[in-house]
PASEVO-397018 format. One line per 2 residues: number of its first residue (from 1); their letters; for each residue x, y, z of C-alpha. Coordinates in nm, 2 decimals, padded with zeros to 4 digits. Layout:
NUM) a) X:Y:Z; ...
//
This chain:
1) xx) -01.99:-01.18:02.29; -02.35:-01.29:02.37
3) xx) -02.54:-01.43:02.07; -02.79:-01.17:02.00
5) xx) -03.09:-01.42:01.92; -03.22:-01.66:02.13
7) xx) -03.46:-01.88:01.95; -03.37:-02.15:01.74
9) xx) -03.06:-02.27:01.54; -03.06:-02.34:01.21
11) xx) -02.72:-02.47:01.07; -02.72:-02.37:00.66
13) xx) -02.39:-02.63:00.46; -02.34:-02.58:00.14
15) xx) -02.05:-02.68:-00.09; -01.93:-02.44:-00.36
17) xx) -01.77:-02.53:-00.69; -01.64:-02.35:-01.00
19) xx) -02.04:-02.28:-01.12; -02.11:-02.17:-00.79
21) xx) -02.28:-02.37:-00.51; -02.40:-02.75:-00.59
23) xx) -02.50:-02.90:-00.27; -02.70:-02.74:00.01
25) xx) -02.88:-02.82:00.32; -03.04:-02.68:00.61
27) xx) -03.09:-02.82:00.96; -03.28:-02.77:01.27
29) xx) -02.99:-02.71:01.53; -02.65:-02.75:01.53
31) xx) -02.42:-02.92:01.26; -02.26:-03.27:01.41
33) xx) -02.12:-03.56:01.29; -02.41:-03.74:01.19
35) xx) -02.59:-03.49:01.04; -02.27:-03.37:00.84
37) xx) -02.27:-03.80:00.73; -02.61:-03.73:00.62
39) xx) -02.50:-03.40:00.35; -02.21:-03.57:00.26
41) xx) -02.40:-03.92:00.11; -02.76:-03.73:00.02
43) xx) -02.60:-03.40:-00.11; -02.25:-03.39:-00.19
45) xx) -02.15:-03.73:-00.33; -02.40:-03.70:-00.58
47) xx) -02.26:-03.38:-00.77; -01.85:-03.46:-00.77
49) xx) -01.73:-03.60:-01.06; -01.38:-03.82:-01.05
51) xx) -01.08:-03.67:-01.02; -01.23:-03.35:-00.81
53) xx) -01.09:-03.21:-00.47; -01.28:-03.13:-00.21
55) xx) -01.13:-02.90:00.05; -01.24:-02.89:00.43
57) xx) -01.13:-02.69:00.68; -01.02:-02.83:01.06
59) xx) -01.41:-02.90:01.19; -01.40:-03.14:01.40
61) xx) -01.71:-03.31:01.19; -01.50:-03.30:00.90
63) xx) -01.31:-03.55:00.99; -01.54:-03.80:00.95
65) xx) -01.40:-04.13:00.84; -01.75:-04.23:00.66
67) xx) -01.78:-03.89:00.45; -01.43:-03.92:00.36
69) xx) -01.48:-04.28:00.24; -01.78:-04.18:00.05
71) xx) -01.61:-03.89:-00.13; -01.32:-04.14:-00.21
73) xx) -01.54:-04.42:-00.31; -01.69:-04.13:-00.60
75) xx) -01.34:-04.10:-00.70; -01.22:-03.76:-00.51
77) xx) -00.99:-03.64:-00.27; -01.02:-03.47:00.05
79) xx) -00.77:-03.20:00.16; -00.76:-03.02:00.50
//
């Protein structure tokens, strides 16, 4: 299936917790690594509290050694 629109991308991540969505962040383009660095230290880190989970799913940018340090360093856990 064709993508319908042809103009710009913009990539919406957003991270959801038990009083609804605490993080968000648009971007010009396509999500990768980098930027997905970027929302983990400027938008998640800052709103998990010790002791919290955060689950992923199998995105290749997910993986990310330097988000996943960050979210340890905040005293979390990351689960695929």
């Amino acid at each position: 299936m064709n993508p319908r629109n042809h103009g710009p991308n913009t990539t919406l991540i957003a991270a959801m917790g038990p009083g609804g969505i605490v993080a968000a962040m648009t971007l010009e383009g396509p999500m990768d690594r980098d930027a997905f660095d970027v929302y983990v230290e400027q938008g998640l880190v800052s709103t998990l509290r010790p002791g919290q989970t955060v689950i992923w799913d199998n995105l290749r940018v997910h993986k990310s050694a330097k988000a996943m340090t960050q979210i340890e360093a905040a005293g979390c856990q990351v689960v695929f």
